[in-house]
C-alpha positions, 0 to 999 in steps of 0.5 A, a space after each residue: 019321524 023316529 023310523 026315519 031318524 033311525 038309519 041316521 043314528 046308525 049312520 053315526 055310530 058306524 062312522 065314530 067307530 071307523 074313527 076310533 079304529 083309524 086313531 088306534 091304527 095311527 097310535 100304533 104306527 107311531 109307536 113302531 116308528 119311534 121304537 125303530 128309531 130308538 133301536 137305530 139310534 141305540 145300535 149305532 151308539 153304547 156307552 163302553 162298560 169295563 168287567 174286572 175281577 174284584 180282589 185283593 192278590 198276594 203274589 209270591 216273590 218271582 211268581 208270575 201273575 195276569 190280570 184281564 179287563 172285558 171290554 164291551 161296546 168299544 169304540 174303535 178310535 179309543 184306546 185302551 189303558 191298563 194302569 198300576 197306580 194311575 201310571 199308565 204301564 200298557 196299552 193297546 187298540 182293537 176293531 171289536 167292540 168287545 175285547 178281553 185286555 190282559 197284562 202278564 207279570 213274569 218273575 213279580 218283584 216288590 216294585 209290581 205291589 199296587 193298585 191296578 185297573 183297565 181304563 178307556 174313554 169314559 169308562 173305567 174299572 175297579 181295581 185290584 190290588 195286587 201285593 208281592 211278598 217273600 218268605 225266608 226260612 231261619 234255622 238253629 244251625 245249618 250243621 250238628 254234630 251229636 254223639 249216639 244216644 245223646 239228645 238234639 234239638 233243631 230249631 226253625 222260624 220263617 219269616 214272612 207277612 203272610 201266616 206259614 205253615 212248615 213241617 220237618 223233612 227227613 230227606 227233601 221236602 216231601 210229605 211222606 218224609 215229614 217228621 214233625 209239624 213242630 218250629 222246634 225238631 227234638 231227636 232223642 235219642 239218637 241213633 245212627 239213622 239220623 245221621 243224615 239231612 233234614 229240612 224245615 219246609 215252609 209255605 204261605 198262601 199266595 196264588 200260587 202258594 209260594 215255598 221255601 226251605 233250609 238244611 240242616 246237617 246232622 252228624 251222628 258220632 259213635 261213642 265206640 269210634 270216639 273211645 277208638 281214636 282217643 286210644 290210639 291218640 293215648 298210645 301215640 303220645 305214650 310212644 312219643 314220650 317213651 321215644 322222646 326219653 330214650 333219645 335224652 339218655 342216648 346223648 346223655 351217655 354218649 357226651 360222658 363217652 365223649 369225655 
């Protein structure tokens, strides 16, 4: 009895496991169908993703700047914003699915300060804040006169909301001509080689850094020159007075020829 229940037993195991491996291969099928239409599904449709770069601007008065949005999976009926305090100032269209949206700001005046970002359907981006500044550069005096040998101080303040740095220039502003990284220049003593043009150059740290300078005059008088005219002035009026007084005795003695 059991050599004959033998090759029934068999018999059923090989079947269960053909079973088990129809089941396995069936398992496998489905899961290739359902992740072929799942990368179907996901290459007909994305959702649109905006890229912009994340930081705060300082842009110097008349400077140019540009901002840029990447877009990716965009979709062809949308259009594309760039906004300046959710006040749409561009805008545009494009066949490509991913696209580079830049806005350019030429000569950038107070009234282009604020907070910019690229928007679409349904996607959005960070914003940038972008903040126009100017510096002005004050000086002591635009002009001294100062004699030889004596001392002169020239004076220089900037103005701006942003940290300047400043040097003194003999000449233009060039480093090789600086002569003091000091607000205040001190000349002592003078020479006849200051006589010349200086300048307070002045800078602050916007993209790209933004520079402004003024000029000072500087008139170096010669003592000698100043003792020479204040001679020839002394004996200019010394004549004039001698001559005023021989024309006073002339008509005084030709009225008493006269009577």
């Amino acid at each position: 009895m059991a050599n004959e229940m033998k090759p029934l037993t068999q018999g059923l195991v090989t079947a269960r496991e053909e079973m088990k491996h129809l089941h396995t291969a069936s398992l496998y099928a489905q899961l290739w169908i359902l992740w072929s239409v799942h990368s179907i599904q996901s290459g007909d449709s994305c959702d649109t993703m905006i890229q912009m770069e994340r930081e705060e601007r300082q842009v110097g008065l008349g400077h140019s700047f540009m901002l840029s949005c990447r877009f990716s999976c965009v979709h062809p009926s949308d259009d594309l914003h760039w906004l300046k305090n959710e006040q749409s100032v561009a805008n545009t269209t494009t066949n490509q699915s991913n696209f580079n949206f830049s806005l350019r700001i030429d000569a950038a005046e107070p009234h282009h300060s604020g907070e910019y970002h690229c928007q679409t359907q349904g996607a959005s981006s960070n914003t940038v804040v972008i903040r126009v500044v100017d510096l002005s550069v004050r000086v002591s005096s635009a002009a001294v006169e100062v004699l030889e040998g004596d001392t002169v101080e020239l004076s220089c303040t900037p103005v701006s909301p942003l940290n300047a740095t400043l040097f003194w220039a003999q000449g233009e502003c060039e480093e090789n001509r600086t002569v003091s990284h000091h607000r205040t220049l001190r000349i002592s003593p003078v020479t006849i080689r200051h006589n010349t043009d200086y300048h307070c150059c002045c800078s602050i740290p916007t993209s790209p850094p933004l520079h402004r300078s003024q000029r000072v005059q500087v008139t170096v008088l010669r003592l000698q020159s100043i003792l020479s005219c204040q001679l020839l002035w002394y004996l200019l009026c010394k004549a004039g007075i001698f001559l005023l007084l021989l024309a006073t005795v002339i008509i005084i003695l030709a009225c008493r020829g006269h009577y």
